[in-house]
N, C-alpha and C positions, 0 to 999 in steps of 0.2 A: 504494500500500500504506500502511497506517494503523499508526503506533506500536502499539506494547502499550497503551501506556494509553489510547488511542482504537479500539481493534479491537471491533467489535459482539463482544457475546455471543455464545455458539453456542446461542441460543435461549433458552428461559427455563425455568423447573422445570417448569414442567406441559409443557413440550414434552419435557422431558429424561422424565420420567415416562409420558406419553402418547406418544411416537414422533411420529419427523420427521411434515410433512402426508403426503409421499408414504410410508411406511409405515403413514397414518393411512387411506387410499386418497382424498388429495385430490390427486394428483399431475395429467399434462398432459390426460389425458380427463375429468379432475374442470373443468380450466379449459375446455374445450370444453361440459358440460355446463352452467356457469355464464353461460357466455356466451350459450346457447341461452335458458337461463330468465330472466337479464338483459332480453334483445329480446322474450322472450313477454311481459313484467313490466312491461316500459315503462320498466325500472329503476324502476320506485315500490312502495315495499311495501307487501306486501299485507295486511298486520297491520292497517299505518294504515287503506287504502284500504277496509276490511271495516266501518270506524268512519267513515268518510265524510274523511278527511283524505288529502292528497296529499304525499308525505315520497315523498323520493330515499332509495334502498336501497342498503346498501354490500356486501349480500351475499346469496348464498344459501343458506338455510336445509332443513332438513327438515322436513317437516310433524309426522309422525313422525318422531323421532329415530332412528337406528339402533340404541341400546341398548334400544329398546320396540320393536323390530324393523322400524322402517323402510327403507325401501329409497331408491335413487338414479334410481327412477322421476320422470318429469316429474310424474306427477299429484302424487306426494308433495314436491315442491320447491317453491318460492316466492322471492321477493325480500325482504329485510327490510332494516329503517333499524336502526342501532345499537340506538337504545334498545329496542327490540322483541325486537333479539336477544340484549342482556343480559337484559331479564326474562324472555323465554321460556328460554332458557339455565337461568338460576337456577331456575325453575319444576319442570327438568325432572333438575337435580340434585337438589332438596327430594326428587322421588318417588324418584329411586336410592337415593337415602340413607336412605326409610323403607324401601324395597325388603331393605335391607340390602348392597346394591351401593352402588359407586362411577364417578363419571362422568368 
């Protein structure tokens, strides 16, 4: 057990804002599915791999996001490397926010 002054967080504002992962519905069938699109992926993302480069992916993503009404379909999933997934990220906050939503 970790002092006060060393105790993690309990998340961070946008967690505390947005709900835990598994309230977010990434809970233990979400890591079953990642793992599946992982092994289809080769782990390399596919953002890069689209551009002719080869980058290890630390996650999976949605093609469509769920707020433009994506789904947790395999078609709509992929593998992506960090940087790929901040800029698409941000990409897909820009349109929430002319939307006049929030992501």
């Amino acid at each position: 057990s970790r002092c006060e002054k060393h105790k993690r967080r309990e998340g961070t504002f946008a967690d505390k804002r947005r709900g835990s992962r598994h309230e977010r519905g990434y809970g233990s069938e979400w890591d079953k599915i990642r793992k599946r699109i992982m092994e289809r992926d080769a782990g390399l993302c596919q953002e890069c791999s689209r551009r002719g480069h080869v980058t290890l992916a630390y996650a999976v993503d949605h093609i469509v996001c769920k707020a433009e009404g994506g789904t947790d379909d395999d078609n709509n999933l992929e593998a992506i490397c960090k940087p790929c997934h901040v800029r698409k990220t941000a990409e897909e906050n820009r349109r929430a926010r002319s939307r006049g939503g929030a992501r």
